[in-house]
C-alpha positions in Angstrom: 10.1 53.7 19.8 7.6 55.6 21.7 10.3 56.2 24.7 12.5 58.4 22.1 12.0 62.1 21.6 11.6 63.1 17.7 15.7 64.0 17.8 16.7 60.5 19.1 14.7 58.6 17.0 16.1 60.6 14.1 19.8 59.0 15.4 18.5 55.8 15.2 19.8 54.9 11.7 23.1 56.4 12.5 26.5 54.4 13.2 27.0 53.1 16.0 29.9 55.5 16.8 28.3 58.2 16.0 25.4 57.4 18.2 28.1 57.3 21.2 28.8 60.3 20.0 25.7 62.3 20.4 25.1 60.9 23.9 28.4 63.0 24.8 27.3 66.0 22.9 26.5 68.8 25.4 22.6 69.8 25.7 20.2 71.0 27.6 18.2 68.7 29.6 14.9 69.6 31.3 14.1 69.1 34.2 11.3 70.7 36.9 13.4 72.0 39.5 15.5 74.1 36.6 12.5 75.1 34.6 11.2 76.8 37.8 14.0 78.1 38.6 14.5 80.0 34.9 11.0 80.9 35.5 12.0 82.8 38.8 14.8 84.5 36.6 12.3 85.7 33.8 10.2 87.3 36.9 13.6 89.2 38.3 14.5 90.1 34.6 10.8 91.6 34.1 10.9 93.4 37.4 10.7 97.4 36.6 13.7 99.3 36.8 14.0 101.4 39.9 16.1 101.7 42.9 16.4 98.5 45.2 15.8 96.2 42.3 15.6 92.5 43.5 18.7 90.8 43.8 18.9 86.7 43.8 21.4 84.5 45.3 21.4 81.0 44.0 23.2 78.5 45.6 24.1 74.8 44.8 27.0 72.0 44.8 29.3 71.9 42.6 28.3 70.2 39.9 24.4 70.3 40.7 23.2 72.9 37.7 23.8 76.4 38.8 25.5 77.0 35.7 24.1 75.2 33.2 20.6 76.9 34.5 22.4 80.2 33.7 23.7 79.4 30.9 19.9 78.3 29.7 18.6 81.7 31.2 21.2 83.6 29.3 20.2 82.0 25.9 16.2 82.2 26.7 17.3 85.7 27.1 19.7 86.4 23.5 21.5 89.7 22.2 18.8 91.6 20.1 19.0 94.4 17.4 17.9 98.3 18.7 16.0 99.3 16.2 14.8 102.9 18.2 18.6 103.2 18.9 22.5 102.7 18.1 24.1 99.0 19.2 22.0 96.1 20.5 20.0 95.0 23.2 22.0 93.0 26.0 19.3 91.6 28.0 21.6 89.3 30.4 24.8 89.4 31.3 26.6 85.9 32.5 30.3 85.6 34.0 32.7 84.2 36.3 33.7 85.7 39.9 37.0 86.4 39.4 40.1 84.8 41.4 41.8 86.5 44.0 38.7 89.2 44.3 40.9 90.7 41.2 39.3 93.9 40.4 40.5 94.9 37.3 40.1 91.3 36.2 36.0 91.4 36.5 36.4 95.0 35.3 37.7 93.6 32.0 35.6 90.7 31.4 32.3 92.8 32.2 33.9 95.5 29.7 34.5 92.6 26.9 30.7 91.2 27.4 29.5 94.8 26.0 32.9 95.9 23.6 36.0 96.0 22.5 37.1 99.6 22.7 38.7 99.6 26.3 41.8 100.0 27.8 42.7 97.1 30.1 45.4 98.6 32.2 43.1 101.8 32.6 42.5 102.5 36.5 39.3 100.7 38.1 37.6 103.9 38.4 37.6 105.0 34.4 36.2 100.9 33.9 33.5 101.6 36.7 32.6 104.6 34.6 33.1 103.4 31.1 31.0 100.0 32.3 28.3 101.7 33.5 27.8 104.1 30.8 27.4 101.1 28.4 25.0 98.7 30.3 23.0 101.9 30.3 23.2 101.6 26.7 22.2 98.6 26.0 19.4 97.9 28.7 21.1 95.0 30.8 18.3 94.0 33.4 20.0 91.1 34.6 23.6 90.7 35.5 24.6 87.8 36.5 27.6 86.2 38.6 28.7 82.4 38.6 30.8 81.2 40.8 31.5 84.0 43.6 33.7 81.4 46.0 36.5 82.1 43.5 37.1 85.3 45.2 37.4 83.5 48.5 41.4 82.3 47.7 42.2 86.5 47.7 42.6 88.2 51.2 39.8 89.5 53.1 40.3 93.4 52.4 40.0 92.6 48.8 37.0 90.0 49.3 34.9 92.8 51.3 36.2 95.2 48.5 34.7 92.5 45.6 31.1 92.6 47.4 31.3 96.6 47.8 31.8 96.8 44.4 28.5 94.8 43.2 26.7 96.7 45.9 28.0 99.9 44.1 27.1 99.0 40.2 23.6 97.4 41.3 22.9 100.4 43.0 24.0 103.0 39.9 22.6 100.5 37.3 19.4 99.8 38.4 19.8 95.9 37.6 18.9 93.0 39.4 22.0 90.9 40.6 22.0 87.1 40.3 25.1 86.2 42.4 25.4 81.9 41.7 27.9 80.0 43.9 28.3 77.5 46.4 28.0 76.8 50.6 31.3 78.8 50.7 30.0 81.7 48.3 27.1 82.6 50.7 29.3 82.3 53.7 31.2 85.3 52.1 27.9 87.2 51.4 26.8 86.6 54.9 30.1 89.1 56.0 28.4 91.6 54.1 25.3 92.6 56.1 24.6 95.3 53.3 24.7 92.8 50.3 23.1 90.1 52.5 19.5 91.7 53.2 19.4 93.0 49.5 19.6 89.2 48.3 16.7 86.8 48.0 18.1 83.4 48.4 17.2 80.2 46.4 18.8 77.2 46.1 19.4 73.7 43.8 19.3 71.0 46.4 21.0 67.5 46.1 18.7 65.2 44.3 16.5 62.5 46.2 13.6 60.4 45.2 10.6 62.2 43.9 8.7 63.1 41.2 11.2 65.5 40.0 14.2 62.8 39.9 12.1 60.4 37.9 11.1 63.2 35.1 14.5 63.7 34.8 15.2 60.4 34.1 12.3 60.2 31.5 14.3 63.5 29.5 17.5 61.7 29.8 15.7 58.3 28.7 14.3 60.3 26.1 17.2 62.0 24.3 19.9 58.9 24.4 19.1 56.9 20.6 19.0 53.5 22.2 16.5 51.3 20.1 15.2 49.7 23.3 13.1 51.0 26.3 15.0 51.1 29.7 12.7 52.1 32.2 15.0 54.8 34.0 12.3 55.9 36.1 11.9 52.0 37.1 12.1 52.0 40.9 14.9 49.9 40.8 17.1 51.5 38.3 16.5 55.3 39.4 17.6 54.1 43.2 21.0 52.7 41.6 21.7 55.8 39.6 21.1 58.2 42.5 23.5 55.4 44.7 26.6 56.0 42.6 26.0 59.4 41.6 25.8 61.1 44.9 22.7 63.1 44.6 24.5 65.6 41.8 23.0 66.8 38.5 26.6 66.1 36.8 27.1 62.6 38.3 23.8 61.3 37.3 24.8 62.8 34.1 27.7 61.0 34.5 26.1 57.5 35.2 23.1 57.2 32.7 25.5 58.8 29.8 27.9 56.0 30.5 25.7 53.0 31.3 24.0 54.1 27.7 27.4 54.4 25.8 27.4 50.6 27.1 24.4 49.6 25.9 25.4 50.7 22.1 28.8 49.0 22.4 27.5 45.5 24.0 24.2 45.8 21.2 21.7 45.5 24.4 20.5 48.8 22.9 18.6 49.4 26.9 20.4 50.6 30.4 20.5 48.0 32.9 21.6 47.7 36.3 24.6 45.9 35.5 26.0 48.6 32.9 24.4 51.0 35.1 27.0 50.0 37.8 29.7 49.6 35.7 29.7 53.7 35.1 30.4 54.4 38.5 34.4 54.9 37.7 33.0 57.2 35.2 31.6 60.2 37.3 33.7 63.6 37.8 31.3 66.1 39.4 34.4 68.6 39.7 33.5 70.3 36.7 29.9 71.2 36.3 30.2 73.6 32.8 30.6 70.2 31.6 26.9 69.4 32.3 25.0 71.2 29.6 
């Protein structure tokens, strides 16, 4: 079994079902291009607080990783007691652009990532004030921002307001800014000359053939409890699965999860290029939080 990792060859004596089962379960999956990137982060997040403190834009397709690699900074990156002072420690902060630009909306949520004692129909200004106060408080050094296209269905006014208003709390907080989102997202930031040329921007490109695809394929390989060696990173079979799953981190999910769901239920126990096609009417890249 020496293409399992410890946990899949753990699942081994498990049901059948059940073993379809964990192969849906949500995880992380390594893979180089993400570890760097969550490497990059850790470098912004240790950057030392001052004024003009880096700022990151991270693009990517929809469903290529963006925010499953947050979500993997955010927990690298976990709440902590304050033992010198009152609350906790709130190393990284991880949320959604809201829709419609919507102010008070992104007001709110920031509020709720730090407490519950606010008032959501207060005016914008007492939120800006209240918000900053707290981050303050609990020594946020990263904030970041998934998703910034969603501001892009409100009208432009608003949209120009949106940016202004990051501009304003990175400037009074002192924290570096990870704005996350896709082609459309940095077309919005590229209105804003101001917010532009404080942003460093990086990206997590479509998938092609390399050495990074195949390691990916080897964690995948890896982590699925088949009792048989597949050979993912076989030339053969890693050219099929990039094929059907257009170059995207959540279709080639997509297509190995599903050809290896077959394998359990037809007892080959191994992927093959046969139940790797046959996964193709599986992939939906629209959502990506569905990666991780």
């Amino acid at each position: 079994m020496n293409h399992l990792g410890e946990a899949a060859q753990q699942e081994l004596a498990l049901p059948d079902a059940e073993r379809v089962a964990s192969i849906d379960r949500r995880r992380w999956y390594s893979y180089p291009a993400a570890e760097r990137l969550i490497d990059y982060l850790q470098q912004v997040r240790d950057y030392p607080k001052g004024p003009r403190m880096p700022s990151v834009f991270l693009e990517s397709s929809t469903g290529n990783g963006k925010t499953s690699s947050l979500k993997r900074f955010e927990a690298e990156n976990p709440i902590v007691e304050n033992p010198s002072g009152e609350g906790v420690i709130i190393p990284v902060i991880r949320m959604q652009a809201p829709p419609s630009a919507d102010e008070g909306l992104f007001l709110s949520d920031a509020l709720s990532r730090v407490t519950d004692l606010f008032n959501e129909r207060d005016k914008p200004a007492n939120k800006i004030f209240q918000l900053v106060r707290l981050l303050k408080r609990v020594g946020t050094k990263v904030w970041a921002i998934d998703d910034l296209q969603n501001i892009e269905s409100g009208p432009g006014p608003k949209q120009q307001h949106f940016l202004k208003l990051l501009r304003y709390l990175t400037n009074e907080l002192d924290v570096a800014m990870v704005i996350a989102g896709t082609e459309e997202a940095r077309s919005l930031v590229a209105s804003d000359p101001q917010m532009e040329s404080r942003l460093e921007f990086v990206s997590l490109p479509i998938w092609r053939e390399g050495e990074d695809f195949l390691c990916l394929l080897d964690s995948l390989e890896a982590r699925f409890p088949l009792r048989k060696a597949s050979n993912l990173a076989s030339s053969d079979l890693a050219t099929l699965v990039l094929a059907l799953s257009k170059g995207t981190l959540a279709g080639i999910l997509r297509v190995v999860r599903g050809a290896a769901k077959r394998a359990i239920e037809t007892g080959r126990e191994r992927i093959t290029a046969d139940l790797i096609a046959a996964s193709e009417g599986d992939i939906d890249v629209d959502d990506e939080r569905r990666v991780s």
